[in-house]
VEXSEDREN-253434 format. One record per residue: residue in one letter; x, y, z of N, C-alpha, C in turn. Coordinates in steps of 0.02 Angstrom, whole numbers, plus 50000, padded with zeros to 5 digits. Atoms other than C-alpha are relative to their C-alpha. Last residue first. Layout:
AXYZXYZXYZ
...
***
This chain:
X500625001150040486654933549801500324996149944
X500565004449984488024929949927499584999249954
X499495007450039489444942549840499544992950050
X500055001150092488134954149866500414996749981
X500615001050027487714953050063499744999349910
X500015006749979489604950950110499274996449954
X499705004250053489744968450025500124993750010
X500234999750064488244974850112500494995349948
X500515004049981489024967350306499545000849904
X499725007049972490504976150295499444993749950
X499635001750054489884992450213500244993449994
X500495005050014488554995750357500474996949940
X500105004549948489135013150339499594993849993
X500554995949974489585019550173500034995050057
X500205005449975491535018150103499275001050045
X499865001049935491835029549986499674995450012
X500724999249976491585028849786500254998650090
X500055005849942493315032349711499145003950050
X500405007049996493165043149555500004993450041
X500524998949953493445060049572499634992949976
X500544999450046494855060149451499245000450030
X499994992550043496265064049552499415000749975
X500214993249951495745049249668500115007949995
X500614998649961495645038349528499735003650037
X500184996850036497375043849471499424996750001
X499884992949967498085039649660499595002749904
X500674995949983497205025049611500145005250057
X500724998650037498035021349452499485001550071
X499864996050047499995024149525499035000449979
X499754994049959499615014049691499915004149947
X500464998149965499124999249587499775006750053
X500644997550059500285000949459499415000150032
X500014995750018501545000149610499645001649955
X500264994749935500744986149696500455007349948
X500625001049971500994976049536499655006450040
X500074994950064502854981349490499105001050018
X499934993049971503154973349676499865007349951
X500314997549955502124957049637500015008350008
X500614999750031502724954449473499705003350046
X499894994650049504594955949542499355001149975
X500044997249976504174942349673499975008149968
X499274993549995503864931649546500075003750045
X499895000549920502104921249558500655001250031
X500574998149938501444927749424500234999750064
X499734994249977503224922549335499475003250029
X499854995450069502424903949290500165007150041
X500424995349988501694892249422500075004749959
X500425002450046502794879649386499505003750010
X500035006249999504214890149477499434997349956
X500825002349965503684907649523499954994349989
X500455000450072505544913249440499164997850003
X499564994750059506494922249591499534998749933
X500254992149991505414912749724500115005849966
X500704996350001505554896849633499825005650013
X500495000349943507474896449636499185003450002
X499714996549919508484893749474499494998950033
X499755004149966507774891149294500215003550065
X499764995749940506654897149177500424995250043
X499765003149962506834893448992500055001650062
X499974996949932505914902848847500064994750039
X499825003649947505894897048681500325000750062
X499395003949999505334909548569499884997450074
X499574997050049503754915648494500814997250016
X500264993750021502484905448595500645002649972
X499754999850085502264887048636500045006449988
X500334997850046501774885948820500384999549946
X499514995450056502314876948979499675002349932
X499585005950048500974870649114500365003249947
X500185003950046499374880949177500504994949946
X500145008550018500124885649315499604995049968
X500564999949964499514905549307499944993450029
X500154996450001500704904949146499184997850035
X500745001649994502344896949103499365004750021
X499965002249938503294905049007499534996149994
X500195007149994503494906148801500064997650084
X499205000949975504184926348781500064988950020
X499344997550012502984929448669500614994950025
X499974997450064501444921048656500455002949989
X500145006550027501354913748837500255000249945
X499915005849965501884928748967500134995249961
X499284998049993501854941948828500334994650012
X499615002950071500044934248787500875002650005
X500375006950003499434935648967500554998149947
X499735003549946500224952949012499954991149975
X499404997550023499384960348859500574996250037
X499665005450073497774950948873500705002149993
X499955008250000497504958349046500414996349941
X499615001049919498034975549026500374991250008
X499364999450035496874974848860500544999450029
X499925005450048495454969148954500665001849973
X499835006749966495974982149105499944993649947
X499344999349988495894997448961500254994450032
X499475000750087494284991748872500724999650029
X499725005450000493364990249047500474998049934
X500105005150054492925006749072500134993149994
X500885000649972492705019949237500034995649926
X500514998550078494525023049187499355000049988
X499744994550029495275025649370499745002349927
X500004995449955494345012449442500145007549979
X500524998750008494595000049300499585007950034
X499984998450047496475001449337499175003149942
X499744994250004496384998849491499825004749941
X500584994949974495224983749487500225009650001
X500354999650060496534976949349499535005150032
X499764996150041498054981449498499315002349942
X500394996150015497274973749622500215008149941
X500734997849950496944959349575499935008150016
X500665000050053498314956449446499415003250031
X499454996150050499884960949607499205001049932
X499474994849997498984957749768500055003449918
X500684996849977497604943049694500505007650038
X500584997850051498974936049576499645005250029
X499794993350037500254935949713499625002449957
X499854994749959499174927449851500275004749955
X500774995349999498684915849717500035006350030
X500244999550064500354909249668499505003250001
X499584995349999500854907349862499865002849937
X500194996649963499634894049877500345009749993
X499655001049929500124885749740499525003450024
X500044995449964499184880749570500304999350085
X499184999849960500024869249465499885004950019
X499795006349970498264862949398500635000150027
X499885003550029497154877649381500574993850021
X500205006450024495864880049523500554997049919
X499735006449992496944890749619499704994249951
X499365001750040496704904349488500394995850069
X500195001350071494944908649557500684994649962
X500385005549985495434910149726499834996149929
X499545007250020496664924849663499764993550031
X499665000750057495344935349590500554993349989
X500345004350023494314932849741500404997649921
X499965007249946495524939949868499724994149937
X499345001249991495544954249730500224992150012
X499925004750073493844956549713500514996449989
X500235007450022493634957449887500294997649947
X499835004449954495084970849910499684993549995
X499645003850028494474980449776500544996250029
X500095003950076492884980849798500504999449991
X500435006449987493114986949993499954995449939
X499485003249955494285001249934499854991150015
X499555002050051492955007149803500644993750028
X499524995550018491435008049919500644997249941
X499724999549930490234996750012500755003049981
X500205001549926488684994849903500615001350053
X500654994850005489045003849730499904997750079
X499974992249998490964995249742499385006250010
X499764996149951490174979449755500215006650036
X500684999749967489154978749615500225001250078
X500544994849989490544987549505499384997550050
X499754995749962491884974649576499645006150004
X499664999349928491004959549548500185006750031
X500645001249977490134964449365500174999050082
X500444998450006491384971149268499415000050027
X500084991850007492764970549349499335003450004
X499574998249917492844950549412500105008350000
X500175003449942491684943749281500185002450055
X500664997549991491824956049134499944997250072
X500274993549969493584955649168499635002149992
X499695000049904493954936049185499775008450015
X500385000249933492904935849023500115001550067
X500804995550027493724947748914499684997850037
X500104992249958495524942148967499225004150021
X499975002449956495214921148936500035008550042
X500625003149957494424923948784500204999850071
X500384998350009495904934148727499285001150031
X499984996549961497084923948796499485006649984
X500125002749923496444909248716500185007150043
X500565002049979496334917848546499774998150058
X500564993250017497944924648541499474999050015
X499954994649909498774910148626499565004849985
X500495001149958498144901348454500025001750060
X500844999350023499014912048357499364995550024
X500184992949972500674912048464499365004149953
X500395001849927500804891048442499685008750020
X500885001749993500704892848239500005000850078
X500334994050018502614900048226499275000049985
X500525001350071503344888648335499675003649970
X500335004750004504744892948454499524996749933
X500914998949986506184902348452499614994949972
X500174999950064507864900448512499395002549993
X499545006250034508444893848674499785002249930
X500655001750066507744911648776500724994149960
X499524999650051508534912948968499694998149933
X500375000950069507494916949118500614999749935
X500615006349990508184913349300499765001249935
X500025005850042509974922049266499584995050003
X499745003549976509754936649374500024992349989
X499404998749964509654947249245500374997450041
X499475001450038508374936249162500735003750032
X499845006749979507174937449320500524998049956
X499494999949925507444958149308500044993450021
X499414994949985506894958149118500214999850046
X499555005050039505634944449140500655001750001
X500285007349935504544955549274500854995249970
X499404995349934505094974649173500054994050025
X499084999350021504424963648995500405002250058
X499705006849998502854956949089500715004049984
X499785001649944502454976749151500164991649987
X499554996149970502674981948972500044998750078
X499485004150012501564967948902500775006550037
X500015004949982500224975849016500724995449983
X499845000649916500494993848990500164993550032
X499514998949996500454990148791500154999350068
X499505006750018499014980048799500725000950023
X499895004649948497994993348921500514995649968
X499774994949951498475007348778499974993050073
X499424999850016497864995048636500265002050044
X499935004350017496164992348709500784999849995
X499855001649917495955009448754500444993650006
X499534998649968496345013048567500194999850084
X499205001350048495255001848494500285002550045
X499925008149964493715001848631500654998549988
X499455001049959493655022148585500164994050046
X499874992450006491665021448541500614999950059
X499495001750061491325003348540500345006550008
X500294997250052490555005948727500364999449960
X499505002650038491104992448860499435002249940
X499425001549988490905004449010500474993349952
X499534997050026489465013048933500864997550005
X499475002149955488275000248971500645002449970
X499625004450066486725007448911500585000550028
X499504994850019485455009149051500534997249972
X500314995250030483994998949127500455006749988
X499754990949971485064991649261499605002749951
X499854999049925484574972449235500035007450017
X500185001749985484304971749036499645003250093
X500544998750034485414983948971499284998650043
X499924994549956486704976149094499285006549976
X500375000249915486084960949034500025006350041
X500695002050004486264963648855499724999250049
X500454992250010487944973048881499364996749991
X500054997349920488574956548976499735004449965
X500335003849951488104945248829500095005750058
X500754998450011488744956448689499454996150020
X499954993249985490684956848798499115001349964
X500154997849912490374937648816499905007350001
X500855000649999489974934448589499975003350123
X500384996350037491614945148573499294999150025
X499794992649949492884936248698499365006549951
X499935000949941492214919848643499945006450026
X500554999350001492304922348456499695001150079
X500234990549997493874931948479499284998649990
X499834995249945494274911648551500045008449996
X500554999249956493414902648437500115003650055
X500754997850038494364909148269499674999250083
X499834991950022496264909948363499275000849980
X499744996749945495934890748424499965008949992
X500725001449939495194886348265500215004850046
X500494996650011496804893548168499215001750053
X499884994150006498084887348299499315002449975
X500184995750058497334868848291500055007250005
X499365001550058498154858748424499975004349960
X499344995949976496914867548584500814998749940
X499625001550081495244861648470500905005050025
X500225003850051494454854248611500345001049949
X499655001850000495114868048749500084989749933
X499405000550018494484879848661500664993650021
X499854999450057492784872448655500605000949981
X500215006450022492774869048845500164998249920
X499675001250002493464888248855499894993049991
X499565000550037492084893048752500574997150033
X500325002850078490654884148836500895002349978
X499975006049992491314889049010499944995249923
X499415000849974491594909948985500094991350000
X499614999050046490014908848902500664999349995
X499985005550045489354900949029500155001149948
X499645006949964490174913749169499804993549964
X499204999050026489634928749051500244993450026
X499855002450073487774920349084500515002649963
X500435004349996487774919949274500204999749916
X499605003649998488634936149307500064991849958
X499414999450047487374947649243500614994950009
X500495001250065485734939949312500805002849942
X500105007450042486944934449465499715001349938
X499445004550027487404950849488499984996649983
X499884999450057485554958549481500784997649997
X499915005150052484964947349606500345002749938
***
């Protein structure tokens, strides 16, 4: 039970605020205020349970070096949007009309924020470490993965093909990434970095959640498979293949680091047995 006792109340926090954000989605400020409230009050919800549940302090979202991990995943992150956009603009599927509004990329802040902190307490923090202890590293991050991109059919211009890349390219890249840092500061930051590039910068779309407002006016055009279509550059082929390489790259430096947990016998059947509870 101890996933659910940790999962369980990041996942209403995760529901409350985005409900809330999406209530005050006109109002930049708001938007920007409830959404670090969001990503703040979830990260001192899961350490209370993990506290709680495991009887031990949950080093993996300790203040101590949060900043600079934090920063270090952002950069990596908006650095693999810029290589994605960069090779769909070359081939003339992204083009910028100007720029956009200068309130819409302070309330992305906030939403993507809230929207990084939970997805990787939920799907790092708590999915892939309970798994990973029962049926190895490989195994966690294959479920999590699958599960990552199940998740991101439910928004509303979700494809089929959209998920498959998420859960490949995001999936298993964040679990990678966690893997290798034994933290979650670096994958939040990863996340949000990618996210807000996506929305807040460059103005895609993003996960098919519908067009965005963000620093300039971003235009995709041409053939879905080149730009991921209403689905937003996730579902790029270029996302994918930068993807599997950051995934390859962090857990060949997992497996430098002596930190992939093998696979124990019976592994099948345990990690079926904890994504059940």
């Amino acid at each position: 039970m101890r996933s659910l006792k940790q999962l369980l109340p990041v996942a209403a926090v995760a529901f409350v605020g985005g409900q809330g954000l999406m209530a005050v989605k006109d109002n930049a400020l708001l938007s920007l205020v409830l959404g670090v409230a969001t990503a703040a009050l979830a990260v001192l919800v899961y350490a209370r349970m993990v506290r709680w549940s495991e009887r031990r302090a949950p080093d993996e979202v300790a203040a101590e070096g949060a900043t600079a991990r934090t920063v270090l995943g952002t950069l990596i992150g908006f650095g693999w949007f810029a290589a994605v956009i960069g090779n769909i603009a070359f081939l003339d599927g992204y083009r910028v009309d100007g720029f956009g509004t200068a309130t819409g990329p302070v309330g992305l802040f906030g939403f993507m924020a809230a929207a990084a902190v939970t997805e990787e307490l939920m799907f790092r923090g708590v999915l892939f470490r309970v798994v990973e202890e029962r049926a190895g590293t490989w195994t966690a991050l294959g479920l999590t993965s699958v599960l990552f991109g199940l998740w991101h059919m439910l928004n509303p211009d979700a494809t089929v093909w959209g998920a498959v890349a998420i859960a490949v390219s995001a999936g298993g890249t964040l679990a990678a990434v966690y893997a290798a840092t034994r933290n979650l500061w670096v994958p939040i930051g990863l996340h949000f970095g990618w996210n807000f590039a996506e929305a807040g910068v460059f103005g895609t779309e993003v996960s098919g959640n519908g067009r965005t407002e963000g620093l300039l006016r971003g235009v995709t055009s041409g053939p879905d498979l080149l730009t991921g279509g209403r689905f937003g550059p996730e579902a790029s082929p270029y996302t994918v293949v930068f993807g599997v390489l950051l995934t390859i790259a962090f857990m060949w430096l997992a497996h430098r680091r002596g930190n992939l947990v093998p696979r124990r016998p019976g592994a099948r059947g345990a990690a079926a047995a904890t994504l059940a509870q």
